[in-house]
DSSP file (Angstrom, degrees, kcal/mol; ACC not computed):
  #  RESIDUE AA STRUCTURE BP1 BP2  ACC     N-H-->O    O-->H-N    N-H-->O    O-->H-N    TCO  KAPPA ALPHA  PHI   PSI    X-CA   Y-CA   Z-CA
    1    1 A X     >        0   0    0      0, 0.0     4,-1.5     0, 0.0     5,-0.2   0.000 360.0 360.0 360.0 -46.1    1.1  -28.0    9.5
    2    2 A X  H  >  +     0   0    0      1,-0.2     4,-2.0     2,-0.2     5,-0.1   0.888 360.0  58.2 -69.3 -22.2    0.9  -24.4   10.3
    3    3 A X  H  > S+     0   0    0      1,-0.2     4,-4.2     2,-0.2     5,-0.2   0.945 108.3  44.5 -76.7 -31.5    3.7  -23.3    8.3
    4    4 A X  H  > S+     0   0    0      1,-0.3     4,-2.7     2,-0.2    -1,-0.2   0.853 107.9  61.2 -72.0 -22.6    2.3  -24.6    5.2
    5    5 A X  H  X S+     0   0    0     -4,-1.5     4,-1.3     2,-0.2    -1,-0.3   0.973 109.8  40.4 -51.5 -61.9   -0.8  -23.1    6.3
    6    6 A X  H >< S+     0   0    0     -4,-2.0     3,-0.8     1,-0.3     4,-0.3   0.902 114.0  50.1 -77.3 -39.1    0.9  -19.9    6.2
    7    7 A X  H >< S+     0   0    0     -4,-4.2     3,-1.7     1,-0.2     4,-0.3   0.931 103.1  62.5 -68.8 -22.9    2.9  -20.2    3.1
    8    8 A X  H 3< S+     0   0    0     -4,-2.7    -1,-0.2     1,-0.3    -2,-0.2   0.638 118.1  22.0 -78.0 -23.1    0.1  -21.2    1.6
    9    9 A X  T <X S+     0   0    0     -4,-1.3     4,-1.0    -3,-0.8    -1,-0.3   0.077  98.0  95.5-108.9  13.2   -1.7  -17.7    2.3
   10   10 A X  H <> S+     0   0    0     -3,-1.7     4,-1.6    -4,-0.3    -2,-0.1   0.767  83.6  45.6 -91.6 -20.3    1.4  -15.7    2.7
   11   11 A X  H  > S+     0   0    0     -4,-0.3     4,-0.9     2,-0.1    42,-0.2   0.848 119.3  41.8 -83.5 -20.2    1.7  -14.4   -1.1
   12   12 A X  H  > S+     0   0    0      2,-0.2     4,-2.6     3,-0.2     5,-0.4   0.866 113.6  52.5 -88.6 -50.8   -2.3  -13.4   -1.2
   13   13 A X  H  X S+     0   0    0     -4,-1.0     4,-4.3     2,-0.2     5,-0.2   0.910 112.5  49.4 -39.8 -63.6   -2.1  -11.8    2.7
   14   14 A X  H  X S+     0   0    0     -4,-1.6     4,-2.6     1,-0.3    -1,-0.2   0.894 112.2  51.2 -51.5 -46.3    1.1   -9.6    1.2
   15   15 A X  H  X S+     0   0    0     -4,-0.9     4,-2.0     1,-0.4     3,-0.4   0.830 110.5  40.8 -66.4 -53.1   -0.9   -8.6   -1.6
   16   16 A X  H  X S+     0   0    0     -4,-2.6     4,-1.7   110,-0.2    -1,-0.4   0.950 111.8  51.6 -51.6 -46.4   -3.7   -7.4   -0.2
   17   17 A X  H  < S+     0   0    0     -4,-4.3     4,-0.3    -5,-0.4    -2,-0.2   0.848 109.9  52.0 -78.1  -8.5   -2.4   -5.7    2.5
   18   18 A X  H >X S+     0   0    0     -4,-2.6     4,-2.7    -3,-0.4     3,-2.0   0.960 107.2  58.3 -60.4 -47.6    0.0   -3.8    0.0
   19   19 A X  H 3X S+     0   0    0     -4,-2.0     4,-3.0     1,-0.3    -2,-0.2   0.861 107.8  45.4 -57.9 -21.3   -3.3   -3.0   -2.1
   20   20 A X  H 3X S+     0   0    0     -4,-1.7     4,-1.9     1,-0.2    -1,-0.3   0.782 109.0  50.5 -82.8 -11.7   -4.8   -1.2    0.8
   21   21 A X  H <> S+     0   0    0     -3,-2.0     4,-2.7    -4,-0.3    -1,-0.2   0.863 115.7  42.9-101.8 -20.4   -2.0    0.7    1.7
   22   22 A X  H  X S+     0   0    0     -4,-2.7     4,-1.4     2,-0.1    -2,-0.2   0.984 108.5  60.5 -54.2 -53.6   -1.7    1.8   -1.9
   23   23 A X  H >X S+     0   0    0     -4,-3.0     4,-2.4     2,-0.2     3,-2.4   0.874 111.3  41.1  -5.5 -79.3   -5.7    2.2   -1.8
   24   24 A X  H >X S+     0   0    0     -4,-1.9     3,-3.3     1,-0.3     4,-0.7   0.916 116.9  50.7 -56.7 -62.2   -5.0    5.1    1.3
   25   25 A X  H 3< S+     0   0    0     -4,-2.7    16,-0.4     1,-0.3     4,-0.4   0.630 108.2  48.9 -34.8 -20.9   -2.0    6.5   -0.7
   26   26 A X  H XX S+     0   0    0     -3,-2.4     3,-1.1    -4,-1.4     4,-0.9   0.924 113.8  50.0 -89.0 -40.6   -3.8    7.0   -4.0
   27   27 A X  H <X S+     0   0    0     -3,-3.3     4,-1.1    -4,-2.4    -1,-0.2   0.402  98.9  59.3-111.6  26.6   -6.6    8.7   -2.1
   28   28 A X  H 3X S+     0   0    0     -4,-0.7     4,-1.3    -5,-0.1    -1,-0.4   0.477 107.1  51.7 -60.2 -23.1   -4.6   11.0   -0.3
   29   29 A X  H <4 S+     0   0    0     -3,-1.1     3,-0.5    -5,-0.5    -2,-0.3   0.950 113.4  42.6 -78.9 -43.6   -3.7   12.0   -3.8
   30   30 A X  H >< S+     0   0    0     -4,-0.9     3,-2.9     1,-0.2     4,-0.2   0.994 113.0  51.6 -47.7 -56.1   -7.4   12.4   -4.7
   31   31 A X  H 3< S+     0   0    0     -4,-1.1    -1,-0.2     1,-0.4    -2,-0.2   0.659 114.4  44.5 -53.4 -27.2   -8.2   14.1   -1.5
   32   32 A X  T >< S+     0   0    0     -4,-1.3     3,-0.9    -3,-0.5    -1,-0.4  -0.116  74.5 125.7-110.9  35.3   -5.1   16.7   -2.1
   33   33 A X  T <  S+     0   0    0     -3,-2.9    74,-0.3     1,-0.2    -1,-0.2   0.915  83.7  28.0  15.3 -85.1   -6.0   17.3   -5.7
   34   34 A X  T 3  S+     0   0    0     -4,-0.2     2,-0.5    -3,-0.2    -1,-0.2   0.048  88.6 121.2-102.2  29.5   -6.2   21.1   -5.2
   35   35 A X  S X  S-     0   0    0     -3,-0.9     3,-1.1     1,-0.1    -3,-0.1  -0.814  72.2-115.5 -92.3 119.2   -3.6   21.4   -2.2
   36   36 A X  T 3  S+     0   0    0     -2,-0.5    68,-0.2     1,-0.2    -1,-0.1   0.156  93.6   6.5 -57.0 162.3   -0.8   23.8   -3.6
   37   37 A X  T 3  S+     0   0    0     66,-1.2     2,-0.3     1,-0.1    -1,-0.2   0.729  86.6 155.7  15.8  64.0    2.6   22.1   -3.9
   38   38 A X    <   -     0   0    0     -3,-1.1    68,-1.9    -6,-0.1     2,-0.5  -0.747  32.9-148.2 -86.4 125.1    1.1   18.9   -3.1
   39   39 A X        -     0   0    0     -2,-0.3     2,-0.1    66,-0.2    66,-0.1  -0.976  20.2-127.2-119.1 111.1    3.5   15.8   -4.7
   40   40 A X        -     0   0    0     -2,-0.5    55,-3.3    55,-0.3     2,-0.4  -0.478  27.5-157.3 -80.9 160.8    1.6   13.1   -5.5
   41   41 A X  E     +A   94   0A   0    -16,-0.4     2,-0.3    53,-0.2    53,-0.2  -0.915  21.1 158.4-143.7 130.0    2.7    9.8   -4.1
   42   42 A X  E     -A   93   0A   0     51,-2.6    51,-1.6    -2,-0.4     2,-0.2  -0.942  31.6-120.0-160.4-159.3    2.2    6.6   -5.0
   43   43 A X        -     0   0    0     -2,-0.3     2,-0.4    49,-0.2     3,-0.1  -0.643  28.8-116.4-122.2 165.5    4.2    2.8   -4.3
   44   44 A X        -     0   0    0     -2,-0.2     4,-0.4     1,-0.2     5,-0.2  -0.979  31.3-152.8 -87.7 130.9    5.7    0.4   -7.1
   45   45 A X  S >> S+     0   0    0     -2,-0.4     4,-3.1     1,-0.2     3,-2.5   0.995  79.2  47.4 -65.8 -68.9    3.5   -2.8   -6.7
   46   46 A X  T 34 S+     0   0    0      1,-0.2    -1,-0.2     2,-0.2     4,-0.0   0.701 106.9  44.1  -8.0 -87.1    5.6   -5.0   -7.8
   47   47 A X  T 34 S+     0   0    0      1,-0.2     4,-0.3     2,-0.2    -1,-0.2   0.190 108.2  60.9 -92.8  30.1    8.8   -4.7   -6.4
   48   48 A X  T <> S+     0   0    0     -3,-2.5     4,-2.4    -4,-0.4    -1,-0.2   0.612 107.0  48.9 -99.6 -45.6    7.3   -4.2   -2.8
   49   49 A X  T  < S+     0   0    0     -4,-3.1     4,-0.5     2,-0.2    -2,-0.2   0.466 102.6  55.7 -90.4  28.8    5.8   -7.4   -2.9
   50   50 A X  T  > S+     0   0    0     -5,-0.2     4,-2.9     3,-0.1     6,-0.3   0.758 115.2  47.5 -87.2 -57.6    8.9   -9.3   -4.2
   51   51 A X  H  >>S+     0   0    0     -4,-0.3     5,-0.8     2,-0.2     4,-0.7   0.927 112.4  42.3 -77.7 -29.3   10.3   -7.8   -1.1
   52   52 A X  H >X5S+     0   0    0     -4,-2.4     3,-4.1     4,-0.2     4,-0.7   0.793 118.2  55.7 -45.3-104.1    7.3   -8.7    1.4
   53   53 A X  H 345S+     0   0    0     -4,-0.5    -1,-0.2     1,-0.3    -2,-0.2   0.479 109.2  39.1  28.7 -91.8    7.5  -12.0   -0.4
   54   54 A X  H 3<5S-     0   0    0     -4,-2.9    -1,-0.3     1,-0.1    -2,-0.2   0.489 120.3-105.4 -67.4  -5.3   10.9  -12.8    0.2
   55   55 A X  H <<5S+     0   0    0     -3,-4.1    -3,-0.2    -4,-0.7    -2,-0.1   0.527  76.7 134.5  61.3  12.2   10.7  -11.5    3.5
   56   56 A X  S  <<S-     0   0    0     -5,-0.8     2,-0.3    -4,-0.7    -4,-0.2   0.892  85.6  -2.3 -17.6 -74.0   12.6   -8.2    3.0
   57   57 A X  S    S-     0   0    0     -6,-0.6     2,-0.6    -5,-0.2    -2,-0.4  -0.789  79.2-118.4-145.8 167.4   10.1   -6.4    4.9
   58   58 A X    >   -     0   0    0     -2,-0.3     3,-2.0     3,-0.1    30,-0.3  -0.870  14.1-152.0-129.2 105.7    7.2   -7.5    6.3
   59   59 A X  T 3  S+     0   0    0     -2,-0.6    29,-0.4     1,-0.3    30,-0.3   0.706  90.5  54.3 -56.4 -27.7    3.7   -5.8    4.9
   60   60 A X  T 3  S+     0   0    0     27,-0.2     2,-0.5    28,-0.1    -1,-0.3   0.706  84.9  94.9 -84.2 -29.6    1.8   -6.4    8.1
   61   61 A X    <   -     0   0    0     -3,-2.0    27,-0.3     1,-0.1    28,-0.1  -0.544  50.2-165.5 -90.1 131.7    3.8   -4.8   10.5
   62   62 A X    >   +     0   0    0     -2,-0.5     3,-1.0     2,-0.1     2,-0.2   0.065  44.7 126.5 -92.3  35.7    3.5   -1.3   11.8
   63   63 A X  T 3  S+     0   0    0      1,-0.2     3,-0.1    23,-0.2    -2,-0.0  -0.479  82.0  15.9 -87.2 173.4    6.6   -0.8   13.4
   64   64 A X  T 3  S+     0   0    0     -2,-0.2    -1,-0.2     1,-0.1    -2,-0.1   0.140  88.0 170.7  79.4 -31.7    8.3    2.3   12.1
   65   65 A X    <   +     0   0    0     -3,-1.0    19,-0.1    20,-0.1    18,-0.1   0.565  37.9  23.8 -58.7 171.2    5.2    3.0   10.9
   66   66 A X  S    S-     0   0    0     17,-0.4     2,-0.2    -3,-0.1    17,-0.2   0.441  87.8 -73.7  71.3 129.6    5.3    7.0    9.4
   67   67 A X        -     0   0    0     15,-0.8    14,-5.4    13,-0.1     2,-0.4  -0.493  42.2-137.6 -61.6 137.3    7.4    9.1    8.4
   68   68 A X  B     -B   80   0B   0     12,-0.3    12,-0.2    -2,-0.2     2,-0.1  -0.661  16.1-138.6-103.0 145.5    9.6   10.8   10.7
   69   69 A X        -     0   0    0     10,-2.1     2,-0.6    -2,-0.4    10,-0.2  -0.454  16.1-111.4-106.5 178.0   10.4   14.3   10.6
   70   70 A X        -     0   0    0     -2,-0.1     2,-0.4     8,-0.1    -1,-0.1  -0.715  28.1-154.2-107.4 131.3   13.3   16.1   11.0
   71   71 A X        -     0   0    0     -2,-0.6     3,-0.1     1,-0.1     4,-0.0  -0.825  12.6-173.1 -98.8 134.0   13.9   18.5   14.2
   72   72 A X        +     0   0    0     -2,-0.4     2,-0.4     1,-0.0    -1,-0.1   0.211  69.1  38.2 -76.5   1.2   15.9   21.1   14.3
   73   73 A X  S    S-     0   0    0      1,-0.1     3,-0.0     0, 0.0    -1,-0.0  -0.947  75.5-126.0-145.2 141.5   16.0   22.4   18.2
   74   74 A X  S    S+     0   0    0     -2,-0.4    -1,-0.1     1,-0.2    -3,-0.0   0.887 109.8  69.1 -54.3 -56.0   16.0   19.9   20.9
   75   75 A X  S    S+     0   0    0      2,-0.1    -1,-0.2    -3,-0.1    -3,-0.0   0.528  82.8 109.8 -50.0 -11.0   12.6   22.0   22.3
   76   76 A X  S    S-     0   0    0      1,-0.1     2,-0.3    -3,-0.0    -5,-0.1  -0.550  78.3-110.6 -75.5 171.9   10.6   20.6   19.0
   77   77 A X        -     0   0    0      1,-0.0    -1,-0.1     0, 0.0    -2,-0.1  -0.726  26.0-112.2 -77.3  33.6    8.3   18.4   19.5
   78   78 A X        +     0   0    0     -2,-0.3     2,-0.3     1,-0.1    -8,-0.1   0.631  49.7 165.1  32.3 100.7    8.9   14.9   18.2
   79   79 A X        -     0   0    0    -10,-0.2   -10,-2.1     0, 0.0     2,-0.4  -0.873  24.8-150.9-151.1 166.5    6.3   14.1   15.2
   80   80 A X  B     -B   68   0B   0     -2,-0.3   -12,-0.3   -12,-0.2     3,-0.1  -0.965  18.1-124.6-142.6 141.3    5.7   11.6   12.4
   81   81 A X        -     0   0    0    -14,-5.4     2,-0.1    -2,-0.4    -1,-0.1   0.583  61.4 -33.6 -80.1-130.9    4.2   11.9    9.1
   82   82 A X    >   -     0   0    0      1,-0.1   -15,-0.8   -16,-0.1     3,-0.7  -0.578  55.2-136.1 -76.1 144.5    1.3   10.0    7.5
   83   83 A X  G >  S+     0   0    0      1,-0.2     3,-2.7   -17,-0.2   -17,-0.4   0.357  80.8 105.0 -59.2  -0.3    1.2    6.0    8.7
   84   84 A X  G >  S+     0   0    0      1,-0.4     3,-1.9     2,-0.2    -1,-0.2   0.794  72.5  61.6 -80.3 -29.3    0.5    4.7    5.4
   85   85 A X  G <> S+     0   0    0     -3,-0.7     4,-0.9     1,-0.3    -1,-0.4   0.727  87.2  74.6 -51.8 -15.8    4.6    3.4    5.4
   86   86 A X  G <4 S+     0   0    0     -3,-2.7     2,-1.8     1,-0.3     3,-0.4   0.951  82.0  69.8 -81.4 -20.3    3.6    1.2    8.5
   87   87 A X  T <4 S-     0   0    0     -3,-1.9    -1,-0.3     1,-0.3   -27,-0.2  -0.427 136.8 -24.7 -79.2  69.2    1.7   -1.3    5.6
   88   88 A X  T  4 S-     0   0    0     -2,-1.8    -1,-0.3   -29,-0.4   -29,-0.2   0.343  81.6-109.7 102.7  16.6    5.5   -2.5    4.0
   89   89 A X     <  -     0   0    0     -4,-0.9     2,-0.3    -3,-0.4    -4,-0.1   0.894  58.2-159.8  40.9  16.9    6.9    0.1    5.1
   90   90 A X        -     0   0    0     -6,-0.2    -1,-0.1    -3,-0.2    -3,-0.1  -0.317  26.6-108.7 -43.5 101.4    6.9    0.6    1.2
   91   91 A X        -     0   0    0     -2,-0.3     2,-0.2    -3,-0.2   -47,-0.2   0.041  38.2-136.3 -52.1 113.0    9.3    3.0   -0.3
   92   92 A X        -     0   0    0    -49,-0.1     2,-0.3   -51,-0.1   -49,-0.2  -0.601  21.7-158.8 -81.2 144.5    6.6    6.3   -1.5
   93   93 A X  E     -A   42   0A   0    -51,-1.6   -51,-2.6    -2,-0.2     2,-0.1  -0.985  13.4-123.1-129.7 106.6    7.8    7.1   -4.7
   94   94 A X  E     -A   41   0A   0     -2,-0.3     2,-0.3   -53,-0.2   -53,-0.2  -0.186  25.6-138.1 -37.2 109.7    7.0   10.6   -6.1
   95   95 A X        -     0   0    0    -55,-3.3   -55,-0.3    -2,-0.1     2,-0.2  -0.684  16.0-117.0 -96.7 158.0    5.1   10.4   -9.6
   96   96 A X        -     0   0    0     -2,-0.3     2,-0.4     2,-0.0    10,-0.0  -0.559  31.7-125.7 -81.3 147.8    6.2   13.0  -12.9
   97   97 A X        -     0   0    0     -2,-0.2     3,-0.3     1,-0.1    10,-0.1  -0.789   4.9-148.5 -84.8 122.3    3.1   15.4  -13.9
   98   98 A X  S    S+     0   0    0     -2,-0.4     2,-0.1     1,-0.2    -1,-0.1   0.510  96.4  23.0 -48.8 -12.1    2.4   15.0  -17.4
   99   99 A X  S    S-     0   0    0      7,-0.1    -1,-0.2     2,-0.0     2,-0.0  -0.671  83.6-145.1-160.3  76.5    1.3   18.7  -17.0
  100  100 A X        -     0   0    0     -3,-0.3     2,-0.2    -2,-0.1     6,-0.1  -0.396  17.7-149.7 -58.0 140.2    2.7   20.6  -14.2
  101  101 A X    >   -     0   0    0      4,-0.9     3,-1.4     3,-0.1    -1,-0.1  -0.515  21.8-103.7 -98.5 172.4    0.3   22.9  -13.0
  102  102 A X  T 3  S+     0   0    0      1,-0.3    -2,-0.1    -2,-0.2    -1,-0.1   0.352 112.8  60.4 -85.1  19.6    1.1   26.3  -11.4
  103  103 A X  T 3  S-     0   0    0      2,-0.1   -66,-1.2   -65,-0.1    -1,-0.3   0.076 112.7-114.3 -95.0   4.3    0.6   25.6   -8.2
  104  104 A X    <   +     0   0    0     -3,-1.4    -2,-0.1     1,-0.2   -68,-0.1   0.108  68.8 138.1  41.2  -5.5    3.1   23.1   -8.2
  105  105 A X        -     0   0    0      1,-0.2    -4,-0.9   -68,-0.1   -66,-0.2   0.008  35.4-164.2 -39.3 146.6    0.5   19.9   -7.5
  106  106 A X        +     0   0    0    -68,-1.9     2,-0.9    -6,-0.1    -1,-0.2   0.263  41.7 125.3-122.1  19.9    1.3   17.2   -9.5
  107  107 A X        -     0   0    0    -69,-0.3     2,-0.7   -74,-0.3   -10,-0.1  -0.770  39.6-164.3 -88.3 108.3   -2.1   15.1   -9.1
  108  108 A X    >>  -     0   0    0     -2,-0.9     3,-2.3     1,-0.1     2,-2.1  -0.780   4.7-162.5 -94.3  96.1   -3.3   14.5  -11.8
  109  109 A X  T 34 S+     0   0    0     -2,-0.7    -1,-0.1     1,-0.3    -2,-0.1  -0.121  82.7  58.1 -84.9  43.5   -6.7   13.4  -11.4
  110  110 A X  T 34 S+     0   0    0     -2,-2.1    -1,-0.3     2,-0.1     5,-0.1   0.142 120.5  40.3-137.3 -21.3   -7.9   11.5  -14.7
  111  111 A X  T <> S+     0   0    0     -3,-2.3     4,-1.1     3,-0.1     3,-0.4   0.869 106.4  56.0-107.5 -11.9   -4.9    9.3  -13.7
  112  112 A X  H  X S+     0   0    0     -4,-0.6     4,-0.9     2,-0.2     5,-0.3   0.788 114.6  49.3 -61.8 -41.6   -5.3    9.1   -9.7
  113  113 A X  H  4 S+     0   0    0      1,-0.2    -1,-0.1     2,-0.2    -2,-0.1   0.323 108.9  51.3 -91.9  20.7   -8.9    7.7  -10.8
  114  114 A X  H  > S+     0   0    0     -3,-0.4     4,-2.3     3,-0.1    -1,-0.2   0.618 112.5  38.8-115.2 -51.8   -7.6    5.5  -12.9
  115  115 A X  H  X S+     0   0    0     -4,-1.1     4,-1.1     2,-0.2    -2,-0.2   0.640 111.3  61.6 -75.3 -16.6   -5.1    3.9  -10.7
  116  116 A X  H  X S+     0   0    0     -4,-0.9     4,-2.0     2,-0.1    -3,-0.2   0.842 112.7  41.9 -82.9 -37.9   -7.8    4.0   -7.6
  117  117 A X  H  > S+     0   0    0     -5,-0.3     4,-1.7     2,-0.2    -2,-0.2   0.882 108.3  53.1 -70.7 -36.5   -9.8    1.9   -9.7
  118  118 A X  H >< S+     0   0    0     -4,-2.3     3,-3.2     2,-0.2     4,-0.3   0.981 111.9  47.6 -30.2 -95.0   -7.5   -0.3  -11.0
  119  119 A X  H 3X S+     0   0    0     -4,-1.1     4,-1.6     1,-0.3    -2,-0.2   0.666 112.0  52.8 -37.7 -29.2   -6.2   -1.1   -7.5
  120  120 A X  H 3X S+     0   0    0     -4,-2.0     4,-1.6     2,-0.2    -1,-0.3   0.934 106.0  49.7 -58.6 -47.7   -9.7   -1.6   -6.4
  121  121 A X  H << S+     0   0    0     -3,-3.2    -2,-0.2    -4,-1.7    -3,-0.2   0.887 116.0  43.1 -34.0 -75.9  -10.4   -3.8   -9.0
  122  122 A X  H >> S+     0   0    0     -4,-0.3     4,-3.6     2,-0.2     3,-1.8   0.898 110.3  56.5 -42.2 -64.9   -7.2   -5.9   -8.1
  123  123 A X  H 3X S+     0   0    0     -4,-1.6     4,-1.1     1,-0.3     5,-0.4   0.809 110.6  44.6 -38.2 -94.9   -7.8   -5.7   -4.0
  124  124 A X  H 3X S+     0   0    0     -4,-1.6     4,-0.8     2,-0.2    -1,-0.3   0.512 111.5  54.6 -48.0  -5.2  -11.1   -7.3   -4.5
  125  125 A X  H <> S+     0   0    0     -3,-1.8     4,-2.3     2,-0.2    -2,-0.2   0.899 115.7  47.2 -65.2 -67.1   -9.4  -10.3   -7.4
  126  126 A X  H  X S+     0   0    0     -4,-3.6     4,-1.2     1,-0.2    -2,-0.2   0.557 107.7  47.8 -85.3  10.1   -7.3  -10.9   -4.6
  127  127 A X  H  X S+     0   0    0     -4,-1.1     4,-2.5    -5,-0.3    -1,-0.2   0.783 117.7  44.8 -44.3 -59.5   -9.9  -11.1   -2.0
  128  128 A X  H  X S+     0   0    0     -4,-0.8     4,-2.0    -5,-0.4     5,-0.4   0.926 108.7  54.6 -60.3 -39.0  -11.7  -13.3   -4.1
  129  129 A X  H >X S+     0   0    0     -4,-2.3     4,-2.8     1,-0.2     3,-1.4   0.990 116.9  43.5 -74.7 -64.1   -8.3  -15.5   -5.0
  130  130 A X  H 3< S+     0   0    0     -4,-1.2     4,-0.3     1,-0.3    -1,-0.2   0.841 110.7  48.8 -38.2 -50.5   -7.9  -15.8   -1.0
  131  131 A X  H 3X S+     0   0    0     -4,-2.5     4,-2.5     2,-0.2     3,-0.3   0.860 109.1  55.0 -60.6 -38.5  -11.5  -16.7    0.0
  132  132 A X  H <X S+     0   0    0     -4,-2.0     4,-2.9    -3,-1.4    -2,-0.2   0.757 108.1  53.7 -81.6 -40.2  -11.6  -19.5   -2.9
  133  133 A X  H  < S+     0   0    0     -4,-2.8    -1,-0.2    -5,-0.4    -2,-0.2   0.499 106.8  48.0-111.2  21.2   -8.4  -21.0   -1.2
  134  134 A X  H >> S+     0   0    0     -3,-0.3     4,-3.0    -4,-0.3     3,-1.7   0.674 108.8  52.9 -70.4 -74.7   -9.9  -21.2    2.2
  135  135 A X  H 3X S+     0   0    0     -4,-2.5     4,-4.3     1,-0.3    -2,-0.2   0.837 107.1  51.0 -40.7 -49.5  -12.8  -22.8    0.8
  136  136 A X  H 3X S+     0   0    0     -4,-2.9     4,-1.3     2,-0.2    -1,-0.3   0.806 117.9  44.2 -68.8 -23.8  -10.5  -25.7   -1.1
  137  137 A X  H X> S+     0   0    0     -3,-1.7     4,-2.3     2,-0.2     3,-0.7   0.960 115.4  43.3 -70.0 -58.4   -8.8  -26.2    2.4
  138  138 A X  H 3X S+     0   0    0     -4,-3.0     4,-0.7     1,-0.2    -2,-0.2   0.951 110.9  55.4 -46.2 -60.6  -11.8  -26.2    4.2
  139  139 A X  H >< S+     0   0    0     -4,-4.3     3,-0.6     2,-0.2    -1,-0.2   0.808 107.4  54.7 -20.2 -52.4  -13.3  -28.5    1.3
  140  140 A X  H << S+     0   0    0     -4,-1.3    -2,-0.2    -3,-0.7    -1,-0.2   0.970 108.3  46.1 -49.9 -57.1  -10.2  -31.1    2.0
  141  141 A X  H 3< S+     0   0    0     -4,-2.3     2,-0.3    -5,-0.1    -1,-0.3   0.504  89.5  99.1 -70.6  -0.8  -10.9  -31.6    5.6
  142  142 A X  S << S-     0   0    0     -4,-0.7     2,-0.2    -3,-0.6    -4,-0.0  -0.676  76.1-117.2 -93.8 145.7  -14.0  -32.0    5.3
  143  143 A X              0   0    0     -2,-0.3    -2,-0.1     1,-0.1    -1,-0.0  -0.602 360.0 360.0 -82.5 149.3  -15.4  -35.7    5.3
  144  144 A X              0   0    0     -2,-0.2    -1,-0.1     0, 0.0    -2,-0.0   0.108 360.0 360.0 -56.4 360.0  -17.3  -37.7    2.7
């Protein structure tokens, strides 16, 4: 009973917790908007949740989470970059500038607020799609 339980919420869980972790990425992109030679960063939806899905990777878990950086001396310091990898561990993927600017950023913000809204949009669909298929379980059990 509990595994059906769980497939039964397991494609909507991935999916939301991918949108959120795009969510932070996108608005690290806003938020560094005018940080020089700043690379905006952002996930392909899709085919991170085929692999969540399929059980590739697993969107919920933060082990790994961060990127790790690379030491050169034994005396450094041991560090890791932003956590947003620990939500799929989702491969960040470097978007092309339509317009490099001369700073090198590549955020382009008419398309960062275009894609934060999107995803918002989506995040709350699938909020809604999840909550609606609770209710029809809850509905079943319930007696007449």
């Amino acid at each position: 009973m509990i595994d059906q339980l769980e497939s039964a919420f397991n494609f909507h869980q991935q999916a939301v917790s991918l949108r959120q972790a795009r969510h932070e990425i996108l608005a690290a992109n806003i938020a560094n908007a005018d940080t020089p030679n700043y690379k905006a960063r952002d996930i392909d939806f899709a085919s991170e949740l085929k692999k969540a899905v399929d059980g590739t990777q697993s969107a919920s878990s933060n082990a790994g989470g961060g990127l790790t950086l690379a030491r050169t001396s034994g005396s450094h310091i041991a560090g890791e970059g932003p956590a947003w990898r620990g939500a799929g561990n989702a491969d960040l993927l470097y978007r092309i500038p339509d317009q490099p600017s001369l700073d090198g950023n590549t955020v382009d913000m008419d398309r960062e607020r275009t894609q934060f809204a999107d995803n918002a949009v989506r995040y709350q669909v699938g909020l809604t799609m999840l909550n609606s298929r609770i209710q029809g379980l809850k509905n079943a059990m319930q007696p007449e």
